[in-house]
C-alpha positions as CSV (number, residue, x, y, z in Angstrom):
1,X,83.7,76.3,70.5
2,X,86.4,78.2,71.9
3,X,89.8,78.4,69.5
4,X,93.4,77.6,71.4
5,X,94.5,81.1,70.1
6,X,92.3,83.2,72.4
7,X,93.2,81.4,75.7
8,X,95.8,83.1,77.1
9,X,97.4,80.0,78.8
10,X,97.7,78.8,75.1
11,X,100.4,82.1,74.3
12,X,103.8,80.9,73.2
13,X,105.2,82.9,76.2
14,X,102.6,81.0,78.9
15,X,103.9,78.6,81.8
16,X,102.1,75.7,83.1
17,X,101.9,74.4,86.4
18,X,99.5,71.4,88.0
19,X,98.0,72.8,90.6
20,X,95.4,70.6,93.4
21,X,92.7,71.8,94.7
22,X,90.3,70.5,97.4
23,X,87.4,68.8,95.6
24,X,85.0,71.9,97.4
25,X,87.0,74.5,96.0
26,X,86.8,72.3,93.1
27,X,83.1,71.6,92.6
28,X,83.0,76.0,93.7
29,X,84.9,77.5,91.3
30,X,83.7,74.7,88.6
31,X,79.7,76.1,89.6
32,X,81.0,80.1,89.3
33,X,82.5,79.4,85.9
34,X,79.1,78.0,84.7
35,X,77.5,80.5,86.2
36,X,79.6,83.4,85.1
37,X,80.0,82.4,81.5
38,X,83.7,82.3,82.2
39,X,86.9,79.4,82.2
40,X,88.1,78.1,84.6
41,X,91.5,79.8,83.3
42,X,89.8,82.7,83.2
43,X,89.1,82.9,87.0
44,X,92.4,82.0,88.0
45,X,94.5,84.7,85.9
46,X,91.8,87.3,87.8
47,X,92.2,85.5,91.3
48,X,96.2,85.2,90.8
49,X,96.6,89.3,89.6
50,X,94.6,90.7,92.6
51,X,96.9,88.7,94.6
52,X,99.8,90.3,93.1
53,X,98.5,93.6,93.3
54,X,97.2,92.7,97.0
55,X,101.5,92.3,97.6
56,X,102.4,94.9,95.5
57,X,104.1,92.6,92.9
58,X,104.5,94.0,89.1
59,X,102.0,92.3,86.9
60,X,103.9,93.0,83.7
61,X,107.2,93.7,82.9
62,X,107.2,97.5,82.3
63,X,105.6,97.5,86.0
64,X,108.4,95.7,87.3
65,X,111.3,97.7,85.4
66,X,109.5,101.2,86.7
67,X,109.4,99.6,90.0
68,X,112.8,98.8,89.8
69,X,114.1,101.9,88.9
70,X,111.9,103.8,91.7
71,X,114.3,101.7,94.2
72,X,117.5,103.2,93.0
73,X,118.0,106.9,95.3
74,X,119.4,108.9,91.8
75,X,115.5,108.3,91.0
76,X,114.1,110.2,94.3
77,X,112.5,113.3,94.3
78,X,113.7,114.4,97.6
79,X,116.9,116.8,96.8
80,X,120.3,115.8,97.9
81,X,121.5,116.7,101.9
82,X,123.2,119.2,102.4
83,X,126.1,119.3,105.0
84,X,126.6,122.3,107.0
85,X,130.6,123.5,107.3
């Protein structure tokens, strides 16, 4: 039996949203949870953070705030230009 507290979708922080799938993608990822030992939940937080990492999308807040910051040019490593007089 697995407890509510170790799901992550069950974190007071989590979002739900109803998502449809064809019933072959269905019946697929239903047979590689059985066959991986894994949930279906499981699957779908690995399958939706290598799609965030395949678009170069944060996958956590510091991520997003050091991201952030590398977009302002006080942050670059390149030193200022200079103007010849």
């Amino acid at each position: 039996m697995i407890h509510a507290m170790s799901l992550p979708s069950q974190t007071a922080n989590a979002r739900r949203k109803l998502i449809a799938f064809a019933p072959e993608i269905w019946h697929a990822l239903a047979l590689l949870a059985i066959d991986s030992h894994r949930s279906i939940q499981s699957l779908a937080d690995e399958a939706f953070l290598d799609l965030l990492r395949k678009h170069n999308r944060p996958t956590s807040l510091k991520e997003a705030l050091r991201e952030s910051a590398r977009r302002l040019p006080a942050n670059d490593d390149m030193p200022p230009e200079r103007h010849g007089t």
